[in-house]
C-alpha positions as CSV (number, residue, x, y, z in Angstrom):
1,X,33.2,-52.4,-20.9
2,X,30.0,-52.8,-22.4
3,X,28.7,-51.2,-25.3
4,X,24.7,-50.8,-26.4
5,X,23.6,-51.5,-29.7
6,X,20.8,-51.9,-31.9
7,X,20.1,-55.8,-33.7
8,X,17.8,-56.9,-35.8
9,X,15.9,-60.3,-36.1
10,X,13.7,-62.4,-38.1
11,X,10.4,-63.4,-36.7
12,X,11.7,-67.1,-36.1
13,X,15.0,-65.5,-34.6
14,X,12.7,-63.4,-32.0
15,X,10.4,-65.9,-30.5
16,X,13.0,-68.7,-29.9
17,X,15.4,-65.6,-28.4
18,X,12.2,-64.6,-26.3
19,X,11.5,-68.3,-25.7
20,X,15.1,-69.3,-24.1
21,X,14.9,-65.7,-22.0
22,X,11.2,-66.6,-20.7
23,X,12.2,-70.4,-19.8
24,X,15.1,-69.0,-17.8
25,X,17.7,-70.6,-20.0
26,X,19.1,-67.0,-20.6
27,X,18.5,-64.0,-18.1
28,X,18.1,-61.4,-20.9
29,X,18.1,-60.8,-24.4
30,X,21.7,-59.6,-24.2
31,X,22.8,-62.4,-22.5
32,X,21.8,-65.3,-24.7
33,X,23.6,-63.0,-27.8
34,X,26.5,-62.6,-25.9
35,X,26.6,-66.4,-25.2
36,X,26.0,-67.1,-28.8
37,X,28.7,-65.1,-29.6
38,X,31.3,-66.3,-27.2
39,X,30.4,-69.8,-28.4
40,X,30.8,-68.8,-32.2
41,X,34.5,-67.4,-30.7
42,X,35.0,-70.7,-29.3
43,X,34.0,-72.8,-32.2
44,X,36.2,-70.8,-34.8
45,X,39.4,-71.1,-32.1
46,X,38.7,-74.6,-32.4
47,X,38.4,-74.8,-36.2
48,X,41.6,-73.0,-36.3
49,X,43.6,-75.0,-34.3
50,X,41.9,-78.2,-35.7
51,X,43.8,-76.7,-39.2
52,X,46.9,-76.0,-37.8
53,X,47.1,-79.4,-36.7
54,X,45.9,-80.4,-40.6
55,X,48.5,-78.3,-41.7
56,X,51.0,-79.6,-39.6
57,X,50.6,-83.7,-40.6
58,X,50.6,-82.2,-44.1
59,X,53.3,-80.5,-44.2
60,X,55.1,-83.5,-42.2
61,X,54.0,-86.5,-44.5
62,X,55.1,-84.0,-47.3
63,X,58.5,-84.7,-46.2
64,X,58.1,-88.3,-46.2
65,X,60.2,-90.4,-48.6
66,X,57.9,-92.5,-51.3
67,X,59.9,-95.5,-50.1
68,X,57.5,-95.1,-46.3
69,X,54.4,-94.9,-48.0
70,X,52.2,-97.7,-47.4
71,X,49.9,-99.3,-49.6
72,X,46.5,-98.2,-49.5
73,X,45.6,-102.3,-49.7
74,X,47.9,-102.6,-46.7
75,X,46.5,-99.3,-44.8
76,X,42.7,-100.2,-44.8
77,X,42.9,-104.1,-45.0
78,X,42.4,-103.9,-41.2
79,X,39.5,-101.9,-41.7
80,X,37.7,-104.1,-44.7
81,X,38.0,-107.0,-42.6
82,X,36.2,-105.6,-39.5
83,X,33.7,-104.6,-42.1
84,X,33.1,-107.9,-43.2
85,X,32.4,-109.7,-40.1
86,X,30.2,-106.6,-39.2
87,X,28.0,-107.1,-42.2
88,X,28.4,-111.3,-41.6
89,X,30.2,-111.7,-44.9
């Protein structure tokens, strides 16, 4: 179903809208909003799952015993050291 509707712009909005739709990028007007809209959907189902996920490993090394934990000298030593050679140190 589709439904009409009235939208406003600002100036800048318009001509790079009217730009897209006269380089062929976007058919019409209502098609490059409906694009930006699908991708906005897209990029928020992302960002949800993406905190699940955070959630999850939180909620998981929440339940990890203080005896696992590894030292934060141990964790990134790996990482200093690569730093080092890159910098020639």
């Amino acid at each position: 179903m589709t439904v009409k509707t009235t939208l406003s712009f600002t100036d800048r909005h318009h001509r790079f809208l009217m730009e897209k739709v006269r380089q062929g990028v976007f058919g019409t007007r209502s098609a490059m909003v409906a694009a930006a809209l699908e991708q906005m959907m897209q990029d928020e189902a992302e960002r949800n799952v993406a905190l699940s996920a955070l959630a999850e490993e939180i909620r998981m090394r929440l339940q990890t015993a203080r005896s696992e934990f590894v030292d934060q000298d141990q964790a990134f030593s790996a990482a200093r050291a690569t730093l080092r050679v890159d910098r020639g140190a």
